[in-house]
C-alpha positions in Angstrom: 41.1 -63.5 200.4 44.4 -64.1 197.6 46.1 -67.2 198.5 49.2 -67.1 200.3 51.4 -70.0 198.9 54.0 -71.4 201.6 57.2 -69.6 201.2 60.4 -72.1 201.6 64.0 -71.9 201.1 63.9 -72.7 197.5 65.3 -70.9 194.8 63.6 -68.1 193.6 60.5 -68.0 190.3 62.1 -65.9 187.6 60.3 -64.2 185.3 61.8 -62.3 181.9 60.4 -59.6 180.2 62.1 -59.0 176.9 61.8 -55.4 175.6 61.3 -52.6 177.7 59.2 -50.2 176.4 55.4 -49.7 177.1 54.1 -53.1 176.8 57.2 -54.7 179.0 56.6 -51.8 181.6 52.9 -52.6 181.9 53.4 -56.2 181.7 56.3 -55.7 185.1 53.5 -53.3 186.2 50.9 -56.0 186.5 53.3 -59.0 187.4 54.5 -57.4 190.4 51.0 -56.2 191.2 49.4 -59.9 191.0 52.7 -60.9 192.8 52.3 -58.9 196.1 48.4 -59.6 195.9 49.1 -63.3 196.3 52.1 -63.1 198.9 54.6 -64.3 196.0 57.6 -62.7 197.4 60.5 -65.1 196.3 60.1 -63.6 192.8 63.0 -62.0 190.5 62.1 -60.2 187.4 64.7 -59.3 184.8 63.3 -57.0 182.2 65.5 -56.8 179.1 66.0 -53.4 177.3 68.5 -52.5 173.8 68.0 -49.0 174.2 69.0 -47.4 177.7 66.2 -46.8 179.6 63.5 -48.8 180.8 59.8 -47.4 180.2 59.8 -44.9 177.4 60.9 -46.9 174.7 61.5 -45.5 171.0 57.5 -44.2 170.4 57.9 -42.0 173.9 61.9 -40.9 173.9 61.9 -38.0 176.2 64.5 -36.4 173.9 62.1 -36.4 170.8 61.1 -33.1 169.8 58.0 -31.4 171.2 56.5 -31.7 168.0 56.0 -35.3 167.9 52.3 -34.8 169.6 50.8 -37.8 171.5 47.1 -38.8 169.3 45.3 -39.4 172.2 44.1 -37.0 174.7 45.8 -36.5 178.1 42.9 -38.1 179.5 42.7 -41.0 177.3 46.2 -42.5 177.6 46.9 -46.2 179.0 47.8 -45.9 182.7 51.2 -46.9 184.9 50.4 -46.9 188.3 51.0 -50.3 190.4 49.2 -49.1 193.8 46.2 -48.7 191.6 43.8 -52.3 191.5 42.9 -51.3 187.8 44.1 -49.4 184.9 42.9 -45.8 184.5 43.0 -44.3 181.8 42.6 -40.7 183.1 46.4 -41.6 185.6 48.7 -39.8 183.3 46.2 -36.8 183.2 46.3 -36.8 187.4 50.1 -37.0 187.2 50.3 -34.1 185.4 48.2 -32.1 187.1 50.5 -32.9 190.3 53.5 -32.3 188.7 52.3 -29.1 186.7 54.8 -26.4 188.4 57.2 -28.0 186.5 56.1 -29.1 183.5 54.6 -26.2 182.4 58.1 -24.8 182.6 59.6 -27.5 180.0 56.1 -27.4 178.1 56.1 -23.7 177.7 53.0 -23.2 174.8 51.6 -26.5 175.7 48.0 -26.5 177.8 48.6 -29.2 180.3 45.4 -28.1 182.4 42.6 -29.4 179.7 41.7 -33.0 180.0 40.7 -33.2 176.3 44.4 -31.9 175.0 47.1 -33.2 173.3 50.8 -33.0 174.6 54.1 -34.2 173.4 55.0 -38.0 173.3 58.2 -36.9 175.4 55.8 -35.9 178.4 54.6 -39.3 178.0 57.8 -40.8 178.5 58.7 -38.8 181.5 55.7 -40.4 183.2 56.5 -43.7 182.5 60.0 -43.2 183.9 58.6 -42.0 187.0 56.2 -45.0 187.0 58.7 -47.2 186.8 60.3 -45.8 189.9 57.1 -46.4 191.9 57.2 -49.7 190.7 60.6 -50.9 192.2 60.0 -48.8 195.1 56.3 -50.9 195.5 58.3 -53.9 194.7 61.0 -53.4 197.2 58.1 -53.1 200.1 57.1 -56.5 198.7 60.2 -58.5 199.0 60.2 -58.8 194.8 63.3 -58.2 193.0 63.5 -56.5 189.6 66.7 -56.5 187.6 66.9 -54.1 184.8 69.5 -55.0 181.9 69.4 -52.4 179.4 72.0 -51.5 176.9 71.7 -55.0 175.7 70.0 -57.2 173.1 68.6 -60.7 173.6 69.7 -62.6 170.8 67.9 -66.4 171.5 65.7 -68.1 173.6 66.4 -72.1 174.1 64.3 -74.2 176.0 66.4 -75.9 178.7 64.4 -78.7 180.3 61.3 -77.1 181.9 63.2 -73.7 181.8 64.0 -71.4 179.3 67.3 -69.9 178.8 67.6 -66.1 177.4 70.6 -65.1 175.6 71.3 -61.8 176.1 75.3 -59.9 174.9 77.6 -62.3 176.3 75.2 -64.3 179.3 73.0 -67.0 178.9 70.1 -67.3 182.2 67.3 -69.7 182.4 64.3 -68.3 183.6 60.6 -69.8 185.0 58.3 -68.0 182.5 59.3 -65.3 179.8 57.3 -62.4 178.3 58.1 -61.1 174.7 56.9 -57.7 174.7 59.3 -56.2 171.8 57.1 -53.8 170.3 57.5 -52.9 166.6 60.3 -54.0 164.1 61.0 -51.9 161.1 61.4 -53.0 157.3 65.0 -53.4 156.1 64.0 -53.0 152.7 65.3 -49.5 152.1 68.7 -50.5 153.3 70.6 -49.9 150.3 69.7 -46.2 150.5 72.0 -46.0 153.8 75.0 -45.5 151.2 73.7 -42.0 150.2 74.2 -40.9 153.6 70.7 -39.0 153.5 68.4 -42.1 154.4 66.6 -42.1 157.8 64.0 -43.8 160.0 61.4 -41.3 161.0 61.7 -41.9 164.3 65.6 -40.1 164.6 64.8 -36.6 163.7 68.2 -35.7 165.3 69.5 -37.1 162.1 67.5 -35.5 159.6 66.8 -32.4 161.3 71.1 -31.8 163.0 72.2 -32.9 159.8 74.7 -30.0 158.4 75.8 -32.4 155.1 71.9 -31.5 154.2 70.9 -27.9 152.4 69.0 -25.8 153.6 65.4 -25.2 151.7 66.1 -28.9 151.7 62.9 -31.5 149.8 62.2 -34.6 152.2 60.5 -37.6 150.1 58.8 -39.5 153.3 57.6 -43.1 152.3 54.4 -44.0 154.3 51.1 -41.6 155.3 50.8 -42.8 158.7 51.5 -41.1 162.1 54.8 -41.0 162.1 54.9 -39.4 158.8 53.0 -36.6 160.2 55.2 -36.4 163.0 58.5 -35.8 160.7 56.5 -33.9 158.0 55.3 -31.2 160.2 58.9 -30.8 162.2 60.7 -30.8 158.8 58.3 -27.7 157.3 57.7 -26.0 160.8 61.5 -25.8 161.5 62.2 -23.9 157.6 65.1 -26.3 157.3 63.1 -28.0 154.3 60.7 -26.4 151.6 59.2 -28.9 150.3 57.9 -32.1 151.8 56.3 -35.7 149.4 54.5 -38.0 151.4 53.9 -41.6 149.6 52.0 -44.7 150.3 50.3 -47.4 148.2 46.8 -46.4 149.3 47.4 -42.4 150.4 44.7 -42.5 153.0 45.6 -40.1 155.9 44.4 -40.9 159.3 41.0 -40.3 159.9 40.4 -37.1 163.0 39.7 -38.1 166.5 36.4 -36.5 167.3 32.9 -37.5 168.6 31.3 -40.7 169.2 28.0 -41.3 171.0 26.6 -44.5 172.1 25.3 -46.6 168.8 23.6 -49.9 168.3 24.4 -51.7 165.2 21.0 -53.0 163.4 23.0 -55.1 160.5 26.8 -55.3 160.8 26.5 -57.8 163.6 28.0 -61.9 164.7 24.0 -62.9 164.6 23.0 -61.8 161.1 26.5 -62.9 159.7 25.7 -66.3 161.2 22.3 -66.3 159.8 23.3 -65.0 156.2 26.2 -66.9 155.2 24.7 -70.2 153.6 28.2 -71.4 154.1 29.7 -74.1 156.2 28.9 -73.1 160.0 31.3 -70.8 161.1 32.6 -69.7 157.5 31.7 -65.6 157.2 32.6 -64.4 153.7 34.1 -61.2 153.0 31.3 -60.1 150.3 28.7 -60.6 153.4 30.8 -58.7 155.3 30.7 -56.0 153.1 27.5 -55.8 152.2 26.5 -55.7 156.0 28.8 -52.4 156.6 27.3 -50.6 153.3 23.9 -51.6 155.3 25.4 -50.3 158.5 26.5 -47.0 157.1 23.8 -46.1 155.0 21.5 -46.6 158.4 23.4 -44.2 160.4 24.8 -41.5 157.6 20.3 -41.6 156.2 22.3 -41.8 152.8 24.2 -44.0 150.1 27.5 -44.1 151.4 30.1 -46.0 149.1 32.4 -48.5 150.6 35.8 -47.9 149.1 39.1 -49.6 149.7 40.9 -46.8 148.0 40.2 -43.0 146.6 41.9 -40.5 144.6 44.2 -37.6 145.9 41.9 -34.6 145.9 39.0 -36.9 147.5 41.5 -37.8 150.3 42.1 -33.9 151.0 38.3 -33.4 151.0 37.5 -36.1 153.2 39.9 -34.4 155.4 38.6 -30.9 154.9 35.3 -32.1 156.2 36.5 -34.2 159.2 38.1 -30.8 160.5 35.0 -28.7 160.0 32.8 -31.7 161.4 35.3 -32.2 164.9 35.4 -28.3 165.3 31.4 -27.9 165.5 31.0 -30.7 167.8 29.4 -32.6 165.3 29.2 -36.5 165.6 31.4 -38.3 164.0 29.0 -41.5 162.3 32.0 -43.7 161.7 33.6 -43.7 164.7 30.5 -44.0 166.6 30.0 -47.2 164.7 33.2 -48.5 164.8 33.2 -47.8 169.2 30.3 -50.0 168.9 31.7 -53.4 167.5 33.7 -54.5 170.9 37.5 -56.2 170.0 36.8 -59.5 170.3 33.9 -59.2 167.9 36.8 -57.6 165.1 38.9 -60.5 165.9 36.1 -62.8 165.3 35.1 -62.0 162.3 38.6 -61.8 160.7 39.2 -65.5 162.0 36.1 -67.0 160.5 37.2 -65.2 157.2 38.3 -68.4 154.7 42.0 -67.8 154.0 41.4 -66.4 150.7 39.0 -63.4 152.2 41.6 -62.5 155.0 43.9 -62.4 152.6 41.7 -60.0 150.4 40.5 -58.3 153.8 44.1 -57.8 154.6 45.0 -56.7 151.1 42.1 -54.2 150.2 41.3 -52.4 154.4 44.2 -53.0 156.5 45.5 -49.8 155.4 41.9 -47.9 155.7 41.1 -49.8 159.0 44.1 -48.4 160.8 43.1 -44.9 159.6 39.9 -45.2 161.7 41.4 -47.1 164.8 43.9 -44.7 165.2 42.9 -41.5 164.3 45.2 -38.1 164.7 44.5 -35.4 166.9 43.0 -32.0 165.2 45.8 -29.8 166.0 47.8 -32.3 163.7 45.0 -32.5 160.8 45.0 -28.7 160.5 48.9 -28.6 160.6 48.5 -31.2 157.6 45.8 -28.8 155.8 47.5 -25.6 155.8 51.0 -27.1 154.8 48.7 -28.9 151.6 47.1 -25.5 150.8 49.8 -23.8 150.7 51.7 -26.2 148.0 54.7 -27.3 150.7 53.4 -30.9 151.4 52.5 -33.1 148.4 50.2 -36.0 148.7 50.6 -39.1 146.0 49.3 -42.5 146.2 50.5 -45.1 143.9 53.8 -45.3 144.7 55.6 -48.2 143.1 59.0 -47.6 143.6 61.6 -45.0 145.1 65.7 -44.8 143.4 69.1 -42.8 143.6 69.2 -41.4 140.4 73.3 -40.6 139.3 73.1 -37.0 141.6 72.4 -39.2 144.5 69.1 -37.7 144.8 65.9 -39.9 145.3 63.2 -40.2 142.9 59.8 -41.0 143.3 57.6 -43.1 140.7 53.8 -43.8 141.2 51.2 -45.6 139.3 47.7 -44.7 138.9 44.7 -46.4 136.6 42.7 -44.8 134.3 39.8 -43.8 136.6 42.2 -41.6 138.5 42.7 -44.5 141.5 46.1 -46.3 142.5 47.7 -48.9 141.2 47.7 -50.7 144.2 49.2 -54.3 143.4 52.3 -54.9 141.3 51.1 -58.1 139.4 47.6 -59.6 137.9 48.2 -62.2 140.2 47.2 -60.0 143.0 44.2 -60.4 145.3 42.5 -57.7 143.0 44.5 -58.3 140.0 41.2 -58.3 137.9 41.6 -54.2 138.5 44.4 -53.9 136.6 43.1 -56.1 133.2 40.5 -53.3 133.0 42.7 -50.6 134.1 46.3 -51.0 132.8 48.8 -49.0 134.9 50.1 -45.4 134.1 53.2 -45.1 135.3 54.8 -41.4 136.4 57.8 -40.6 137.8 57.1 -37.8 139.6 59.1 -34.3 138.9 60.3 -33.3 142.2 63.9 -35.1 143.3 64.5 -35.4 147.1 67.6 -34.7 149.1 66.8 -36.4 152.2 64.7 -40.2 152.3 62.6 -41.0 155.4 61.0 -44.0 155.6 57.9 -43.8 158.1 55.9 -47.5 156.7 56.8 -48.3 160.4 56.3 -52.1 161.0 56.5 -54.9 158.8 54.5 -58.3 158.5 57.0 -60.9 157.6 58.8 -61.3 161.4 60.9 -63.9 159.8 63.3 -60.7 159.1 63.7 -60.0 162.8 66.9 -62.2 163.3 65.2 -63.2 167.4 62.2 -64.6 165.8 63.9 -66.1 163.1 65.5 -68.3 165.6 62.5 -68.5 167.9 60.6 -69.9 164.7 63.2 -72.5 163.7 63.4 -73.3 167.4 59.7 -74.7 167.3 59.4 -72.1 170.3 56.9 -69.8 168.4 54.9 -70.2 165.0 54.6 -67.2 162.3 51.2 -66.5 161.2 50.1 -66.2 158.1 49.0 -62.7 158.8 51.8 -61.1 160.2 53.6 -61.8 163.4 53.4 -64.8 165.9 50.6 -67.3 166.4 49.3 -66.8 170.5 46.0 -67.6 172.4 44.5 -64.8 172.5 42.8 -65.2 176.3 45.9 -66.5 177.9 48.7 -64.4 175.3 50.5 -67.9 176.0 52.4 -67.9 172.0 51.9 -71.4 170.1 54.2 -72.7 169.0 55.8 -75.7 166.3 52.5 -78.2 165.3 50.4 -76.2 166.9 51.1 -76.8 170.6 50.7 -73.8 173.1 53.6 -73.1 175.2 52.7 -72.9 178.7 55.5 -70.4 180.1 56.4 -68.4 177.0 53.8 -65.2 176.5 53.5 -62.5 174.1 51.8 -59.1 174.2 52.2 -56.2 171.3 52.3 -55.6 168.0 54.5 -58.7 167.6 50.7 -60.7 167.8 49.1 -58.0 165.4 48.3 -60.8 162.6 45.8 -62.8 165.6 44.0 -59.8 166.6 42.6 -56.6 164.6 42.3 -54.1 166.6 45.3 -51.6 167.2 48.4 -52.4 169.7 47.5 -49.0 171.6 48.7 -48.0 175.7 44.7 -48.1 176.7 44.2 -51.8 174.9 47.8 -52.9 176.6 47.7 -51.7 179.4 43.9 -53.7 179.6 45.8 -56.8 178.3 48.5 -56.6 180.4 46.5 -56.6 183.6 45.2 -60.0 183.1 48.4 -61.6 182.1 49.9 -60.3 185.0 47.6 -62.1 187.1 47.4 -65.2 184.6 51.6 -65.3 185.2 51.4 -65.1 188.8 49.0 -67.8 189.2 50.6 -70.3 186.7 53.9 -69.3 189.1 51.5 -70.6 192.0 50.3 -73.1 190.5 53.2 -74.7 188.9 55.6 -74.0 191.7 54.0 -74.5 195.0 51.3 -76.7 195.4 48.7 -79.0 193.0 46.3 -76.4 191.5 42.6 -77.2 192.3 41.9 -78.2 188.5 44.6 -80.6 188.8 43.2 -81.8 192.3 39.2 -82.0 190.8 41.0 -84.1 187.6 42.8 -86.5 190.0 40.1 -86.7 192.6 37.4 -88.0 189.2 40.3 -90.5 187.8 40.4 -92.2 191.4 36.8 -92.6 191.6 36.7 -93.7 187.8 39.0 -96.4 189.1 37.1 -97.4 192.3 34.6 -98.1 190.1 36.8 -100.4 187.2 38.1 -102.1 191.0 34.3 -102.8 192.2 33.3 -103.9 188.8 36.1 -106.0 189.1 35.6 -107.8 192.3 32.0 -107.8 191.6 32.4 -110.0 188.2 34.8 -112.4 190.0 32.1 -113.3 192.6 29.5 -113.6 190.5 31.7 -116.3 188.3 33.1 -118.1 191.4 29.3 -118.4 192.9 27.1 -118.7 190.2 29.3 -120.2 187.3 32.8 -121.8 188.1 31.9 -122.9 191.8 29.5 -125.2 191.2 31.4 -126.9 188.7 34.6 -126.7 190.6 32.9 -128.3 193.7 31.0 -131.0 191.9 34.6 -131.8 190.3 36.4 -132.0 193.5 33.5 -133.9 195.5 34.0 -137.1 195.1 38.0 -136.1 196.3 37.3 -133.7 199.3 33.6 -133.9 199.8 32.2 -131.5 201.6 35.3 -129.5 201.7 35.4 -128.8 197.8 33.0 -126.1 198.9 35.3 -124.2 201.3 38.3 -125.2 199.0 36.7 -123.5 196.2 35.9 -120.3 197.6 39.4 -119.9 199.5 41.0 -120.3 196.0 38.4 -117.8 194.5 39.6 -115.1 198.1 43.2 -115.8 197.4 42.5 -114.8 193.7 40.8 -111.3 194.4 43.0 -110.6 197.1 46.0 -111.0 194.5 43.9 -108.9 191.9 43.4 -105.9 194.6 46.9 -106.0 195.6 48.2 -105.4 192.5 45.3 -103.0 191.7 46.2 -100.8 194.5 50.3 -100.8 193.9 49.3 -99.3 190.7 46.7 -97.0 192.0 49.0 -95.6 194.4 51.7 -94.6 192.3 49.3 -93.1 189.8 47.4 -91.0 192.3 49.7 -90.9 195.4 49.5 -86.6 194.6 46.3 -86.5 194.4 45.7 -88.1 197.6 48.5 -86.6 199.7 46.7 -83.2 198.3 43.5 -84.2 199.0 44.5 -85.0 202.9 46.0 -81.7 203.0 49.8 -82.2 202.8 51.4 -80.0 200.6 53.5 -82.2 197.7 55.7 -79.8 195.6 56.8 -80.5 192.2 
């Protein structure tokens, strides 16, 4: 049975949830959830939203084209759906198959009926918002108020006592607890391009695709060879509006295709044998063990060599992806992503922490980019899109790239690096992690022969969160702590953020990609919305507990300190009878003898009563103003804080 806490005339628990997208729906989602399990009616949530709409956010805009494709199937999608007691992923798929009369009518070419498909990121979106209906509706029922302020941007959180105060546009509000679910921040760096007039984000196709100051048969140079690249790359060339499309990265790697995995058991690359092998301090795994482990682990399942490589030339890439097409059309398994659905999150995230700085550094350096290419993989439909446009000469692929300029026609240029075995140039310096690479391959730079009218920059989300002016000022605030990895420091089983010296802080959480650099595995809807349900219930208790009544720990705690103490108190008494009866009485009586005779005795031990008497009295002041909680609790009396 959930524990109904006493509901009074105080003022209400406040909760804020800043950002509105995904990760602050699900985390309202969950809140109020836990909140009406547990009676917790006197609650008020304010969710805080820049753009103007709660739920969609920027990756799910229900006015993005219907070419940005969703690349998980409609089956496999993080759920929304506050009556359920879990998430589901399969929710979204069930929505649209009771709203399919008309969505099939603004999804006209789109199969909505198979499970297994893909659909538009905009369908997405239009779920959510309806979710988020059913959510203040459920709320409503439950006596919980939610207060939506979108259009605005919260600038600084302060600590203000045992609150903390959000500053949002022009109004300042202290709340209980606060969620920072803010979702990805973009790289400023290409900034000085926004003079040429022709320098987007890849997320606002409305500006690069509505755009009359660009020709047609336009070229598109697209910096980054991740999702969002494919997204704009494939509306540019499907729409005839450009002709010729360059997609750049460091590394190159595309995305790997979402296809088959089957149940696996890992025989080498596992926590035991990386224990057992290190020879290290305990604890310490080494990147080289590491790798030699997964070379063990693929070679295994693949029955072949199988070389581990951080990076690969151009015409390799567009092979690999060649065969990941054929293999996801036949049925066939795909090895790698079977092994990779074997090694559970928090096994990822272990091994990275017990990396020595220096090997997450390298980690970070030489398979971040690959790693994200198997944890998020595209959908076929986009792979083949990617193929044909490469075959057929209008989307370039270069890897390399070292930097990008406005030459005097106010065109962009691209130049690349490669080494002399045909690889990237992948760091700038010899001081790199790798830096030994380039000693015995010295650079080659090109500058590559096509000029681009229009710049999009697609490397989506940065590492340094310094640059993001909030957490700039939540970092010099002591509120929350960088890490050296990207993002904000948080515990990752309470998503409670840590802040200055290392200190967690109890009502300040985080969930997202903002907490990327703690964990490895992708910020995705299924692995939020997962999350999400136990802070929900985390926040909700700490409410509880903080707001209402002693929490049992605290009661257990308080409950051991006042025995502890009966115990110093008998010991106490104890030692003073034993010295007045055995030591100092004797002496004291055969001193005062020959003045009181027989009454010595008597005089002695009254002194030695008054004595322990005094001791306990002042004992027990003391005791009860320590534990006068603790007791009132244990009686049953209810003593709010």
């Amino acid at each position: 049975m959930p524990h109904q806490p006493p509901q009074t005339d105080r003022k209400p628990n406040t909760v804020a949830i800043i950002g509105g997208g995904f990760a602050g729906l699900s985390a309202l989602e969950n809140i109020v959830r836990a909140a009406a399990a547990n009676g917790l009616a006197n609650l008020h949530i304010s969710i805080f939203e820049r753009g103007n709409e709660i739920g969609p956010g920027l990756p799910y805009a229900v006015n993005q084209p219907d070419e940005f494709m969703l690349n998980h199937q409609l089956n496999y999608m993080g759920s929304i759906n506050v009556k359920a007691k879990k998430p589901d992923s399969a929710d979204f798929y069930r929505w649209v198959q009771e709203n399919l009369d008309t969505l099939v009518l603004s999804y006209p070419g789109h199969d909505l009926r198979n499970p297994r498909g893909y659909v538009p990121r905009s369908l997405y979106g239009r779920y959510l918002t309806a979710r988020y209906e059913d959510i203040k509706a459920f709320a409503v029922q439950h006596g919980i108020t939610i207060t939506p302020r979108t259009g605005v941007e919260v600038n600084n959180i302060g600590r203000n006592g045992r609150h903390f105060t959000v500053d949002a546009g022009s109004t300042s509000e202290p709340f209980d607890k606060v969620v920072l679910a803010t979702g990805n921040w973009f790289r400023d760096e290409n900034k000085q391009f926004a003079e040429t007039g022709r320098a987007f984000l890849a997320s606002e196709p409305e500006r690069y695709m509505q755009n009359d100051a660009i020709p047609d048969h336009a070229t598109m140079l697209i910096k980054g060879t991740g999702l969002s690249a494919y997204d704009a790359a494939i509306k540019a060339l499907e729409s005839g509006k450009y002709e010729k499309v360059v997609m750049a990265s460091r590394h190159g790697n595309l995305r790997k295709v979402r296809g088959i995995a089957k149940s696996y058991k890992r025989k080498f690359l596992t926590i035991a044998n990386l224990d057992r092998g290190t020879g290290y301090d305990k604890g310490i795994f080494r990147l080289k063990d590491v790798e030699e482990l997964l070379q063990k682990e693929l070679e295994h399942a693949y029955g072949r060599p199988v070389p581990l490589k951080d990076a690969h030339s151009v015409p390799a890439i567009i092979q690999q992806l060649r065969d990941d097409i054929a293999a996801v059309e036949n049925d066939e398994e795909l090895k790698w992503y079977s092994i990779l659905k074997s090694i559970p999150e928090h096994e990822i995230n272990m091994i990275k922490k017990r990396l020595t700085p220096e090997d997450r550094a390298e980690f970070d350096e030489k398979y971040s980019s690959l790693l994200k290419c198997f944890q998020a993989p595209m959908s076929l439909s986009t792979a083949k899109k990617l193929l044909r446009f490469i075959e057929d000469g209008k989307l370039e692929l270069v890897n390399g790239i070292q930097s990008i300029d406005v030459n005097e026609n106010r065109k962009f240029e691209l130049s690349y690096a490669r080494q002399a075995d045909g690889l990237p140039v992948l760091y700038s310096s010899e001081s790199g992690t790798l830096g030994d690479r380039l000693k015995r391959y010295p650079p080659q730079p090109i500058k590559h022969p096509a000029t681009a009218d229009v710049f999009i920059d697609a490397t989506g989300q940065g590492r340094n969160i310094k640059l993001v002016p909030l957490y700039a000022k939540l970092i010099d605030g002591g509120i929350v702590e960088a890490h050296p990895d990207g993002g904000i420091r948080i515990d990752t089983d309470t998503h409670r953020v840590i802040g200055k010296n290392g200190w967690q802080q109890k009502n300040v959480y985080a969930l997202g990609t903002m907490s990327s650099g703690e964990v490895a595995q992708p910020y995705n809807s299924v692995v939020i919305s997962r999350l999400t349900a136990k802070l929900g219930k985390g926040i909700v208790d700490s409410i509880i507990d903080d707001r209402t009544v002693i929490p049992l720990r605290k009661i257990r705690k308080g409950a051991a300190s006042i025995l502890r103490d009966f115990a110093i108190a008998g010991a106490y008494l104890l030692g003073v009878a034993v010295i007045v009866n055995y030591i100092a009485g004797p002496v004291v009586a055969a001193a005062l003898g020959p003045l009181f005779g027989s009454a010595a005795a008597d005089i002695c031990a009254g002194v030695a009563c008054i004595a322990m008497m005094g001791g306990a009295l002042v004992y027990g002041e003391n005791f009860l103003s320590r534990y006068r909680p603790n007791l009132a609790t244990l009686l049953g009396i209810t003593y709010k804080i």
